[in-house]
N, C-alpha and C positions, 0 to 999 in steps of 0.2 A: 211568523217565521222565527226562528229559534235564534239568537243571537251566536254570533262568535265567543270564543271563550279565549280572551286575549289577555295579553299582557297590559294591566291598567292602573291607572293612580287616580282618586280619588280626592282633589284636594280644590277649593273647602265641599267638605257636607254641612250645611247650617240647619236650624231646626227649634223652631221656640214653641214651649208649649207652655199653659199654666194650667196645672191639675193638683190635686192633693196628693199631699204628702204628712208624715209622722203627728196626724193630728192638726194642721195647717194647710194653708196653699202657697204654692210655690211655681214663680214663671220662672220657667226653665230656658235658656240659651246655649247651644250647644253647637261648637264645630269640632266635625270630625273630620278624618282622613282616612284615608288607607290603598295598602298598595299591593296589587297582585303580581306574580312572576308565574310564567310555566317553567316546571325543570323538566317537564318531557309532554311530548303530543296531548296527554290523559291526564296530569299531575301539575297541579300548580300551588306554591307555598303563597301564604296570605300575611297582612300584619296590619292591625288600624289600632286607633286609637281618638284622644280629641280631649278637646279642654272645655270646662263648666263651668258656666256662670248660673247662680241662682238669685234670686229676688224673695225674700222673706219677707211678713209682717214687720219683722223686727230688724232686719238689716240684711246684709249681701254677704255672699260667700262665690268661691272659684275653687279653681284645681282641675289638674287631670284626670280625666276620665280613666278606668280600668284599660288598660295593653291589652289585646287578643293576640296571637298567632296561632296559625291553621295548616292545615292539608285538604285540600277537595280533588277526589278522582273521578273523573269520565267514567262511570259504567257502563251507560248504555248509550248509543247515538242513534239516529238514525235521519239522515237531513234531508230524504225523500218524501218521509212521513214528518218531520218537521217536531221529531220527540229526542228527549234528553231525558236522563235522569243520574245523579251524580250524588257521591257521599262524602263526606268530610268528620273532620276532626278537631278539633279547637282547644285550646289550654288558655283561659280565660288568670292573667297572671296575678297572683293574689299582692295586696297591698301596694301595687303599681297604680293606684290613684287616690286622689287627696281624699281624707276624710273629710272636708269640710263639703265635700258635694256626695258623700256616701259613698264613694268609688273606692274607699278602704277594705275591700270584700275578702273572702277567703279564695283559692285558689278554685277556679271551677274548670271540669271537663266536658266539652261542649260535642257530642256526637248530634251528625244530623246529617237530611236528606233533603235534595231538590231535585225540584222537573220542571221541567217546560213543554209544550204541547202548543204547535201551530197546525192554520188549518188551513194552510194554503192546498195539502192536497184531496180538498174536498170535491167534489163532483160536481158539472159545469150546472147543474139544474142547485144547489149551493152556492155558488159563485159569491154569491152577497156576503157568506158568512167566513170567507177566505181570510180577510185584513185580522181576524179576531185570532187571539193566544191566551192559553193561560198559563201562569207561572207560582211555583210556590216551594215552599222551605218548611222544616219541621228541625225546629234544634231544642235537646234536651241539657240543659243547663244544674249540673251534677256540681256541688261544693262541695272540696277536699281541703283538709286542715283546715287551722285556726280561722275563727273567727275574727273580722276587722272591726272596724270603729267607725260611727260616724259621728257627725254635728246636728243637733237638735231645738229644732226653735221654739221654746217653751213660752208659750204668749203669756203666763202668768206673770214670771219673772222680768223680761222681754230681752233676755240672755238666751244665747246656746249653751246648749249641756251636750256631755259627749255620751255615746252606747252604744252598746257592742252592735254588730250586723247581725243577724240571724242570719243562720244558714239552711235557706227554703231551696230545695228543687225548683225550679222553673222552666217550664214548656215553652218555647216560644216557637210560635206560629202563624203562620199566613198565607196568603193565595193573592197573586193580582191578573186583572182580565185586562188586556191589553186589545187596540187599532190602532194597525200598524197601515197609514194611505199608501204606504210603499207598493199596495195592492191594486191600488187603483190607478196605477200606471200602464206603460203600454205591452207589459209585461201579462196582465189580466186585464180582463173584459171587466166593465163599469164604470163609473159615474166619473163626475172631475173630483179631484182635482190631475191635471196629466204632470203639470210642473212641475221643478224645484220653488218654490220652498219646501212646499207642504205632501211632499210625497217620505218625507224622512220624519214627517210628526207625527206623534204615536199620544194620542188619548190613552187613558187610563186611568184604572179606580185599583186601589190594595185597601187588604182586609187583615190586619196587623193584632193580633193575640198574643197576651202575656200569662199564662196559668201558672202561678205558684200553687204549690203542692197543698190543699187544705184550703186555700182562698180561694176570694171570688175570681173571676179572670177581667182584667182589663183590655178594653178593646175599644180598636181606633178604623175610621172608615177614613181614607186617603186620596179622595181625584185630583186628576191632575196631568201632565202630560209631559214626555222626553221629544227631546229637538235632535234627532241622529246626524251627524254629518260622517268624514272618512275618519276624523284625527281624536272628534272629542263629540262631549255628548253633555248635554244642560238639559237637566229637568226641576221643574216644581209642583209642589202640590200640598194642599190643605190639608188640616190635622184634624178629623172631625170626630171628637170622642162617642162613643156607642155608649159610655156608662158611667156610672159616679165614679168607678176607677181609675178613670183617666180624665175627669175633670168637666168641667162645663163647657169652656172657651175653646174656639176654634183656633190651633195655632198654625203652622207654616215650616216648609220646606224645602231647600234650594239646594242643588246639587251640581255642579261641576266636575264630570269624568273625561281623562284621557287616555285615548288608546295606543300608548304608547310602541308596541310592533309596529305601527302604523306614524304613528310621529317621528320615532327614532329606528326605523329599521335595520342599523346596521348594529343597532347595541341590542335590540329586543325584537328583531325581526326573527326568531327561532328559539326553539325552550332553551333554558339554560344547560341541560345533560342530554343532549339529543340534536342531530343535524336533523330531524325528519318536521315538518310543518307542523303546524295546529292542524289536528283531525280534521276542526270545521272548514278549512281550506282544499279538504281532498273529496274530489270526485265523486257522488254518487256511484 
């Protein structure tokens, strides 16, 4: 089932991984945030961000992460058929994060594409394969202006040295297959569970792609599962690297979202430039 496109905050996103980096490795600790607004039914502005801790050979380093702000528009709906597909825009803010975690970058333009695909309306001799979704994102990560600066952990010396960022195009990509028990209630035919808890917990595996322009691509395998309720939403899930580009160690993921329409509806029950609902709340 395709989710609502709500008004939401994202706060903490946690995330620790240990993978290589500039010739070293480096465990990474990472909380992020971020917070969505609709200005109309199909139109919603974005803004996240987050603070980094790192773990060197040689010593620890912090800072804030790179500032994003966005646009993503509803193209296509369709909640019969249980399909989305939506485009946005992103200006990724140059030197809006510390150099001592690399987040000193140049200014980048982030166009990109998602969809979602549910299959609840599959045919009752299917039945089984109804609870399953899939969902995925396509963002092309374009650097404009100067280049930034980072911090460098030189194990010979066993000092950081500073250098410039390169400025690589990077693809970023992925796909995640979703069950959703929501399906297995008394709404569809099949198996238990019929309850709450577990008719709002959603299994799932992502498949998370990093393709810098000319390099190898880094790739991470993801399971894990989201706990849906009305107001707010907790997921976790493991970090399991696909390649020497993102490291050997299994790291970790914990998310806390709220839906804020839904928590505060008298301040974000309606888009910000628009008396008319969320699309996803009208009628077939």
């Amino acid at each position: 089932m395709i989710p609502p496109w709500p008004t939401e905050a994202v706060l903490p996103d946690f995330s620790s991984l240990n993978h290589p980096a500039q010739g070293s490795n480096v465990t990474e600790n990472r909380i992020n945030w971020s917070f969505v607004r609709l200005l109309t039914p199909t139109l919603q502005v974005s803004i996240d961000s987050g603070w980094v801790h790192q773990n060197w050979p040689i010593g620890q380093t912090s800072g804030f992460d790179t500032t994003d702000s966005g646009l993503k528009y509803e193209a296509f709906r369709n909640n019969e058929h249980e399909a989305l597909v939506s485009v946005g825009l992103a200006w990724g803010i140059g030197q809006s994060g510390a150099q001592g975690v690399g987040a000193d970058e140049p200014n980048t333009v982030q166009p990109a594409v998602f969809f979602g695909k549910g299959f609840g309306d599959l045919p009752d001799w299917l039945s089984w394969a109804r609870p399953f979704a899939i969902t995925g994102a396509i963002v092309d990560a374009l650097p404009v202006g100067p280049s930034g600066k980072a911090l460098v952990a030189n194990l010979t010396t066993g000092k950081f040295e500073t250098m410039l960022v390169p400025q690589v195009q990077t693809l970023h990509w992925g796909f995640c297959l979703q069950y959703s028990t929501y399906y297995l209630t008394s709404r569809f035919t099949g198996g238990p569970p019929k309850e709450d808890p577990l008719k709002q917990l959603v299994p799932l595996v992502e498949f998370n792609f990093d393709s810098p322009l000319g390099q190898t691509t880094a790739a991470t395998m993801n399971p894990g599962f989201a706990y849906v309720a009305v107001t707010w939403q907790i997921a976790a899930e493991a970090i399991v690297p696909l390649n020497r580009e993102d490291g050997r160690g299994t790291g970790f993921r914990a998310q806390l979202l709220f839906f804020l329409d839904h928590l505060l509806p008298s301040l974000f029950g309606k888009p910000l430039l628009s008396d008319r609902p969320n699309r996803s709340l009208i009628a077939w």
